[in-house]
N, C-alpha and C positions, 0 to 999 in steps of 0.2 A: 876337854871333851871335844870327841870328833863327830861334825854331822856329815851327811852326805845324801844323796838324791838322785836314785837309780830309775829308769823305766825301762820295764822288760812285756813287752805288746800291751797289755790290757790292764799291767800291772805299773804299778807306784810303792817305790819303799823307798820310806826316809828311814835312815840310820844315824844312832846316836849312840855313840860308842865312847865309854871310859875303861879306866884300868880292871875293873873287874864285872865290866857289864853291860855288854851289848842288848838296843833297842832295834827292833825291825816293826817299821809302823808301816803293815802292807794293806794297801787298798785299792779299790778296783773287779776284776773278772778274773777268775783262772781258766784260762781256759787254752785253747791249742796254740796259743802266740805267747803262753809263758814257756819261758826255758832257764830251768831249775838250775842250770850249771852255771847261767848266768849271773846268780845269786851272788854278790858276795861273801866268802866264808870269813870271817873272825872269830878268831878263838876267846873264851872268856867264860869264867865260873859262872855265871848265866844269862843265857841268851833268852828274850823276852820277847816274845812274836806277840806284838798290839794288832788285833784281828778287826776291831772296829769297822774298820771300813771295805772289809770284804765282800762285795754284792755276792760274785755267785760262782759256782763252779760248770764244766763240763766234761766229758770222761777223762780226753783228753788232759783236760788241765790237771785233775785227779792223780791219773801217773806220776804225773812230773810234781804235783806236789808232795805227793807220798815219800818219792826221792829224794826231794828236799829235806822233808823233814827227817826222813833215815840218815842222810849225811852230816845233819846240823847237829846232830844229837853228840856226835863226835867232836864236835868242837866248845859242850859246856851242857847244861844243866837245861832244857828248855822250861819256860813257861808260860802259856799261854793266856792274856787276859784281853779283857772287853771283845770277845767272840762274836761276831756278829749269829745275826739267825739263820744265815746260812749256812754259816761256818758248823754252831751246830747240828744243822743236818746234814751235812756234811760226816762232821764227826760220827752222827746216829748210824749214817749209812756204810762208813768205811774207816772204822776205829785206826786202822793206820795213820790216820791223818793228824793223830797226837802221838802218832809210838807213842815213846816212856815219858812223854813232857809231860809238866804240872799243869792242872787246869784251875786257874785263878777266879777267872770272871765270864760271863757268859749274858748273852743277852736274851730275854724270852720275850714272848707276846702278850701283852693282857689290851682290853680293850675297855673303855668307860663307855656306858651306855646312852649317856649325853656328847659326847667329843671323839667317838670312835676308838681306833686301833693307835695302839702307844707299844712302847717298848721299854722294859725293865730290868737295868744291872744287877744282875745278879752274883753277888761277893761271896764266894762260898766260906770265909772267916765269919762273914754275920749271917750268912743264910743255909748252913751244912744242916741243922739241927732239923729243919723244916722240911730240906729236899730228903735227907736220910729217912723221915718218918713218912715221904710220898706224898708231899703236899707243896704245892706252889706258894711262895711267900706271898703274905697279905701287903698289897700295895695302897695306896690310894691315888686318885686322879692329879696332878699337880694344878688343874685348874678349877677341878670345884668340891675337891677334899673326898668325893663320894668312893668307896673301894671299888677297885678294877677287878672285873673278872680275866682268870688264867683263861688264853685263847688258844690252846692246845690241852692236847692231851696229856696228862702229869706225866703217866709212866711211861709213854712213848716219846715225851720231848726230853726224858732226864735219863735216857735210856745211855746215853755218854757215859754217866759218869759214874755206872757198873763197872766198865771197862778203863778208865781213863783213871790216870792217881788226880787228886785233887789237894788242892794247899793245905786243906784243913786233916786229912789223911797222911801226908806225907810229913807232916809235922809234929 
């Protein structure tokens, strides 16, 4: 396995690349100091975009991500997991930002009424059934068991994955 450790302005991606499958762990800002041709290209039957740590976008960055991901698509299979919550609205707002990639994992907002605002991976292999039928998976708190209420709107924050293929879909 090959790792590596790029920064491109407001951007961080480690890459972890084997024979049949590149990892791109990007986090940070997109925004007008990313530059998308900067990106390294590797070819491989799928290329995994780990979103986690994406704060946030701005028009700018937008473009140049869009481009990114129009040219990656050429070099393997994309799939996108652990989204962060911008990244989702992001997606909400400019379905480009997944062209034909698979949507794996995605993060949402739910809040516990004792501990505040939390955040919840959402696996669309264990949670397709839930979101297909328009409802937010039931969570519970990790710190005092009581269920989290969804902190967005169902149909406007899973409005993605109308437009986007999804693992459980594509499968």
């Amino acid at each position: 396995m090959t790792k590596s450790e790029i920064n491109i302005g407001s951007i961080k991606i480690d890459i972890d690349e084997t024979s049949n499958h590149v990892v791109y762990k990007i986090s940070g800002m997109v925004d007008e100091s990313f530059k998308q041709d900067q990106v390294p290209r590797i070819k491989a039957q799928t290329i995994v975009l780990d979103l986690e740590g994406l704060k946030n976008f701005n028009s700018c960055g937008v473009r140049e991500w869009v481009f990114l991901i129009r040219d990656l698509e050429k070099y393997g299979q994309l799939r996108f997991k652990n989204c962060s919550i911008p990244m989702v609205d992001q997606l909400n707002m400019v379905p480009e930002s997944a062209g034909n990639g698979i949507i794996e994992s995605f993060y949402a907002p739910y809040a516990c009424e004792s501990h505040g605002e939390s955040e919840y991976l959402i696996t669309l292999n264990n949670d397709f059934h839930d979101i297909q039928a328009g409802i937010a998976p039931d969570v519970n708190c990790t710190t005092c068991q009581k269920p989290l209420i969804f902190d967005a709107m169902v149909d406007s924050y899973f409005l993605f994955l109308t437009a986007a293929k999804t693992k459980k879909k594509a499968s």
